[in-house]
N, C-alpha and C positions, 0 to 999 in steps of 0.2 A: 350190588349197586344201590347206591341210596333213593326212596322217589323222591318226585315230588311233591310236594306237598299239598300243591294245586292242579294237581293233574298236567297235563301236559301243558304247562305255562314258562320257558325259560326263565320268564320274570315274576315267580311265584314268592324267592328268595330276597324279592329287594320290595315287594308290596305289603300296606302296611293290613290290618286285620280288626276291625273293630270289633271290640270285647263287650263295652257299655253306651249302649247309644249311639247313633247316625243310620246309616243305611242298612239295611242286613244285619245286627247284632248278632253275636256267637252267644251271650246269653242274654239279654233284654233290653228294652230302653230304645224300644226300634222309634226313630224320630228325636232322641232327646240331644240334643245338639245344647255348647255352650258358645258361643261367638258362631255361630257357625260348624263347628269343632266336634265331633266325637266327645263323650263324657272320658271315655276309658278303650284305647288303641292298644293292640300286641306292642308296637313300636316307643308306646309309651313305658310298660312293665319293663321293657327290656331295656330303655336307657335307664332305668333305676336300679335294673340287676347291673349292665356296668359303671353303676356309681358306686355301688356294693364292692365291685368286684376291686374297683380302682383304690378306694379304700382301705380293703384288704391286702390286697398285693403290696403296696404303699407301709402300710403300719407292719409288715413282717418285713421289708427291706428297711424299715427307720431301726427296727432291733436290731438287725446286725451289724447296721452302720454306727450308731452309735457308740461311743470311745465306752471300753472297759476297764476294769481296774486299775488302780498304778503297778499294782502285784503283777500287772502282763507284760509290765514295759512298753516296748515298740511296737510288740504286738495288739496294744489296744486298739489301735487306731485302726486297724485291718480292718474289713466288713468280714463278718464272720457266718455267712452263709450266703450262696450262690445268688439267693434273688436281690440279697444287698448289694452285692459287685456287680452283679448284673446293671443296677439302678445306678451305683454311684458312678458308674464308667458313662451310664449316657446323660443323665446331671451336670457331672462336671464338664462334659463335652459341650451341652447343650448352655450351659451358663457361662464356660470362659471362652467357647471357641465360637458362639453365635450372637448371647443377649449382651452381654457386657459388652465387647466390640461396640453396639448400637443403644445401648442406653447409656452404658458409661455409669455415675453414680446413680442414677436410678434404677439397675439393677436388681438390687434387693427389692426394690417396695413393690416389680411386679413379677418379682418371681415363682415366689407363690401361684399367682394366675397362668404367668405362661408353662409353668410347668403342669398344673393342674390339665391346662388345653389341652397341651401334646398327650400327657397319658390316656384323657377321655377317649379321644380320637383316636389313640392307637390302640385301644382297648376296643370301641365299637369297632371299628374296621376289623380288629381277629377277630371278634366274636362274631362277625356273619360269615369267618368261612365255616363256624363251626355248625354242622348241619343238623340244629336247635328241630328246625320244624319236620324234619325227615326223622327224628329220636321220636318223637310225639306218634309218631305211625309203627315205628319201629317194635316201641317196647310193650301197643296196645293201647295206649290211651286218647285214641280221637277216637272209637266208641261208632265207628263206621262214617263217619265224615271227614270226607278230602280237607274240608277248608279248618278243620280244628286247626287251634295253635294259641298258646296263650302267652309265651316268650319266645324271640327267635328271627331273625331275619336279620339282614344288615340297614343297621337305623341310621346309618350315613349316606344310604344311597335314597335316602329318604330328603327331598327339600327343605321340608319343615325343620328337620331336626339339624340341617348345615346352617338355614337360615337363621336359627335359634340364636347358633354358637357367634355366625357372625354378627346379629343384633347386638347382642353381650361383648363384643371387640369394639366394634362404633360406637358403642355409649361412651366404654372406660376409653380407647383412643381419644373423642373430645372433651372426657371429661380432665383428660391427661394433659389435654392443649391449654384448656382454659384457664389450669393450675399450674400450670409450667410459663403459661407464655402472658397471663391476666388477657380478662377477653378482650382488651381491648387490642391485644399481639394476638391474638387467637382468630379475631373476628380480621386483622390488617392479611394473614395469612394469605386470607381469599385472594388477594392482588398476585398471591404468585412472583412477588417482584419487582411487577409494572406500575409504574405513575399512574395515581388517585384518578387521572383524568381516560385509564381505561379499564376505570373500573366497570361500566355498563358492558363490556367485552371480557374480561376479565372474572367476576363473579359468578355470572352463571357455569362458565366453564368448570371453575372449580369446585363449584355446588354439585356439580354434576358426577364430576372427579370423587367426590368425598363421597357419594353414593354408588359410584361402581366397584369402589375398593372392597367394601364389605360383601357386595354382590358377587366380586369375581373368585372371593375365598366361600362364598355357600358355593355358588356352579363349579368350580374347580374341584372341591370334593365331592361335592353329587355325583356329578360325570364319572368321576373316577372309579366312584364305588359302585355307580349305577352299570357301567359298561363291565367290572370285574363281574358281577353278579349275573348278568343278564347273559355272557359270554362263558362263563360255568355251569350255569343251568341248559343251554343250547347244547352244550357239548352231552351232555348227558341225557339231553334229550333224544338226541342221536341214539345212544344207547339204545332207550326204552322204547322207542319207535321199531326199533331192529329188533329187539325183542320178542314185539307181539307178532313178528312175520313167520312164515311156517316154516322158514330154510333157516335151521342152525347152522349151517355153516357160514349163513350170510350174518345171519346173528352176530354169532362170534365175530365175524372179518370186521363187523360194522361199532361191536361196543367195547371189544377191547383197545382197540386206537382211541376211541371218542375217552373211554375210560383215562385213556395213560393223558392223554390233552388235557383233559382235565384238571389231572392232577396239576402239570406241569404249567396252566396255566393259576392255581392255585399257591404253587410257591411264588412265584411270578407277584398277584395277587398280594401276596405277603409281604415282599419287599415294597410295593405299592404301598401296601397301609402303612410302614414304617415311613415311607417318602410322604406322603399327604398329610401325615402328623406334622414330620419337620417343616412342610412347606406353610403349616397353614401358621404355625409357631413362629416362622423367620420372619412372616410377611406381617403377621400382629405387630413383631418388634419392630421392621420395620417403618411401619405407620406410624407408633410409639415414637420412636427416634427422629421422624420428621416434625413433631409435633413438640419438641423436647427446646428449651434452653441451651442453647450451643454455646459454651464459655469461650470467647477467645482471650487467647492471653496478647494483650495489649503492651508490649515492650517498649521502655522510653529508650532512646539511643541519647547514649550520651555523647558528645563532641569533647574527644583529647587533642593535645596535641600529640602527633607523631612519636612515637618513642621509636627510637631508631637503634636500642642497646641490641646490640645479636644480631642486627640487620647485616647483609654487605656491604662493605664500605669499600669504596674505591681507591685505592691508596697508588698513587705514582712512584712505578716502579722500575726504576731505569732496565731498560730493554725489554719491557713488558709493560704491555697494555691491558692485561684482564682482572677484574677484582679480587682483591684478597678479603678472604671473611675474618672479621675480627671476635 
C-alpha cells in the first residue's frame, strides 16, 4: 500500500509544499515571499511538468494526425498511431458537437485556447491520481523526511491554480465582448435588457454576475478535485491506521476493503477529471457565446399577389358540390 506522504494527513495529496521561500522551506529562503507568495511551491514545478507533458502528448498526436503522402491514398488521412485517434476523436467531439454550436464563426480564433484548457485540466487532474509524492518515499529519495516532495500532488485542488485558469477566462471572455460587441454594446450589456432608467438596479447586479461566473468555475474544480483527494487519502488511511494495530486479522479485515474503495473510488475519480475538464471548457464557451455578436438574418417579405395556379379551384359540377383540383 502506498503512504503517505505527510504522515497521517488524508489531505497530504491535495497540500501544496514550499520549495524556495515562505514558511517552512524544503531547501531555503525561509521568509522570502514575492507578493506575499512563496518564491518557488511543489505545486508550482508541477504545473510546469504538465505543461511539458501536455506538450508532448500534443506534438506526438499532431504527427499522426497529420495527412501523409498522396502514394497512401485514403489512407493518408487516417491518424496513424493510437494517441492521434485518441485526440482526434475528442477534438473533433469537442469543436463540432460543443464550441461551434456556441460560437458559431468565431470558432477558430478560440480554439486554440479552449482546447489548450481542457487538455491542461485534464492532464493536472490525472496527474494527481498518480502517487508523484508516495514514489519519492518509495524509491529512497526523501533522505528520511516525511514532508520531502519536489513534484507531485493534485494542482487542481489547489485554489490558486483554479483561480489562475479562471483569471485567464475573464480577461479573454471581456476582452471578447469588447471586440465582438465595441464597448459601447459591451458596456449596454450590464442592462441585461432593462430600460436605461433601471440601470441603478440593474448594474450592480450584473457586475456582480460577471464576477461569480469566473468564481463558480475556480470552486467548482477546486471542490471537485479537493473532495477526490482528500476521500482517497482517508480511505487509505484507514488502511495504515489498521496496520499499525497488533491483530492481523483486523489488519487485513480493515485495509483490504479500505484498499479496493480506494481504488474504485479512483476510477470514479477519473471520469471526474474527464467531466471537470469538459465542464470548465463548455462553461468558458459559454460565456464566450454570450458575449458574441448574434447575426440575425433580417428577411424582407415581399407582398404578391395571390397566384392561385395549382390551387383548388371550385368548379360547379352538376350533382356535386365538392372541388375539383385543377
Amino acid at each position: 500500500m502506498f503512504l503517505l506522504a505527510a504522515g497521517l494527513d488524508p489531505m497530504a495529496h491535495a497540500k501544496d509544499v514550499n520549495l524556495i521561500g515562505g514558511d517552512k522551506p524544503m531547501f531555503f529562503g525561509e521568509g522570502w515571499t514575492l507578493f506575499g507568495s512563496p518564491l518557488l511551491t511543489m505545486h508550482m514545478l508541477t504545473m510546469v511538468l504538465v505543461a511539458f507533458l501536455v506538450i508532448w502528448f500534443l506534438k506526438q498526436a499532431a504527427k499522426g494526425i497529420q495527412t501523409g503522402p498522396e502514394s497512401e491514398g485514403d489512407e493518408r488521412y487516417i491518424a496513424r498511431n493510437r494517441i492521434g485517434q485518441f485526440v482526434e476523436v475528442i477534438v473533433l467531439f469537442l469543436r463540432d458537437k460543443t464550441i461551434r454550436p456556441l460560437l458559431g464563426e468565431d470558432t477558430e480564433k478560440y480554439l486554440p485556447y479552449l482546447l489548450t484548457l481542457f487538455f491542461f485540466i485534464l492532464f493536472a487532474n490525472v496527474l494527481g491520481l498518480v502517487p508523484l509524492l508516495d514514489l519519492w518515499h518509495l524509491i529512497g529519495l526523501s533522505w528520511g523526511d516525511p514532508k520531502f516532495a519536489i513534484v507531485g500532488g493534485t494542482i487542481t485542488a489547489n485554489l490558486a491554480t483554479t483561480a489562475g485558469l479562471a483569471v485567464i477566462a475573464f480577461i479573454i471572455i471581456q476582452a471578447h465582448g469588447i471586440k465582438a460587441l465595441g464597448f459601447g454594446g459591451w458596456a449596454h450589456h450590464f442592462l441585461g435588457g432593462a430600460p436605461v432608467w433601471l440601470a441603478p438596479i440593474m448594474l450592480p447586479v450584473e457586475l456582480v454576475g460577471m464576477i461569480i461566473k469566473p468564481a463558480a468555475l475556480a470552486i467548482r474544480l477546486f471542490a471537485n478535485m479537493l473532495a477526490g483527494a482528500t476521500l482517497i487519502g482517508t480511505l487509505m488511511l484507514f488502511g495504515m491506521m489498521a496496520a499499525e494495530g497488533a491483530n492481523l486479522l483486523v489488519a487485513f479485515g480493515v485495509t483490504i476493503p479500505s484498499i479496493a474503495f480506494a481504488l474504485f473510488v479512483m476510477v470514479l475519480k477519473l471520469f471526474v477529471s474527464l467531466l471537470q475538464a469538459f465542464i470548465f471548457l463548455f462553461l468558458v464557451s459559454v460565456f464566450l457565446s454570450q458575449l458574441s455578436h448574434h447575426h440575425e438574418d433580417d428577411h424582407e417579405h415581399e407582398h404578391h399577389e395571390p397566384d392561385h395556379t395549382g390551387d383548388l379551384a371550385a368548379e360547379s359540377v352538376p350533382g356535386k358540390s365538392e372541388a375539383i383540383p385543377v
